[in-house]
C-alpha positions in Angstrom: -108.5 19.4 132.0 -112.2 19.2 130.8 -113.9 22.1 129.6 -117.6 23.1 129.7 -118.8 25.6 127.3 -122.5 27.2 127.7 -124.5 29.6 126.1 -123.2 31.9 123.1 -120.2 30.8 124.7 -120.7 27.2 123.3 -122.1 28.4 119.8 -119.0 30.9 119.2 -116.4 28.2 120.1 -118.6 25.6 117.5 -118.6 22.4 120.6 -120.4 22.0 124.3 -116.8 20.7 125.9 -113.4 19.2 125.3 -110.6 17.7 127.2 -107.6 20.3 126.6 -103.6 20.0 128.0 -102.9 23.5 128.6 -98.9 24.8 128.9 -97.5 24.5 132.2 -97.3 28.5 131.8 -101.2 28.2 132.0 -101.8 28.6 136.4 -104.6 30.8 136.5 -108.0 31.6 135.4 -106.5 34.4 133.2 -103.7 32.5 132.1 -106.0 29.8 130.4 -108.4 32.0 129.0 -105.6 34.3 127.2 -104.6 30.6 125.6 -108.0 29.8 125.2 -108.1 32.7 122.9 -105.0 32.5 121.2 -106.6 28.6 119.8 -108.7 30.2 117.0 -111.0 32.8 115.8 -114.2 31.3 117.2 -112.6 31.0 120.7 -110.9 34.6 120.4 -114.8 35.8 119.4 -116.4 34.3 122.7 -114.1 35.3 125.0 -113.0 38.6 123.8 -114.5 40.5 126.8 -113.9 38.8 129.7 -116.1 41.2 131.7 -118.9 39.2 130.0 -117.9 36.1 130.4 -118.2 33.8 133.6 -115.8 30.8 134.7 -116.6 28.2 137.6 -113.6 25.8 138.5 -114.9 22.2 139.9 -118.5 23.6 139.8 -117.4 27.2 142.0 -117.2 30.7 140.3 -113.7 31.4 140.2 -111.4 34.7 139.7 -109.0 35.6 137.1 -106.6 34.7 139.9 -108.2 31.9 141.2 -105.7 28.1 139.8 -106.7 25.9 137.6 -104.4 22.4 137.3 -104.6 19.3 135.2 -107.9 16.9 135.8 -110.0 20.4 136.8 -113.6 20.9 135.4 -113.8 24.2 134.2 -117.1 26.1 133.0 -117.1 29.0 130.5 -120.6 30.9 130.4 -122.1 33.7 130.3 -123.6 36.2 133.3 -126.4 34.3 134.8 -129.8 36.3 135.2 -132.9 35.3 137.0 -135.7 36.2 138.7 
């Protein structure tokens, strides 16, 4: 599983991505980012809120809910804003 980090999200965590082998307990959006967190200090910092923090599988928001499996692209970021 690659991940892309963006943003603060990418300065808290200290790298831009990293190829990660998550637990088979990890199924979901919410399951990787609780293990996510539990992988150090700066990664518990950046996604302590995750109200705040945004997550596309294969390039398309996702939900807490939504899967994420082996050889996925995921993207941690920040709300976008724009005008």
């Amino acid at each position: 599983m690659k991940l892309l980090y963006f943003a603060w999200v990418r300065s808290k965590i200290g790298m831009a991505a990293e190829t990660v082998s998550p637990p088979e307990s990890v199924r979901d959006v919410a399951g990787l980012l609780d293990w996510l967190r539990a992988r150090g200090a700066g990664y518990a910092d950046a996604l302590a809120n995750p109200a705040v923090v945004r997550v596309a599988v294969n390039q398309r928001f996702a939900r807490p809910a939504d899967p994420v499996a082996p050889g996925d692209e995921i993207g941690i970021f920040p709300p976008v804003t724009g005008g």
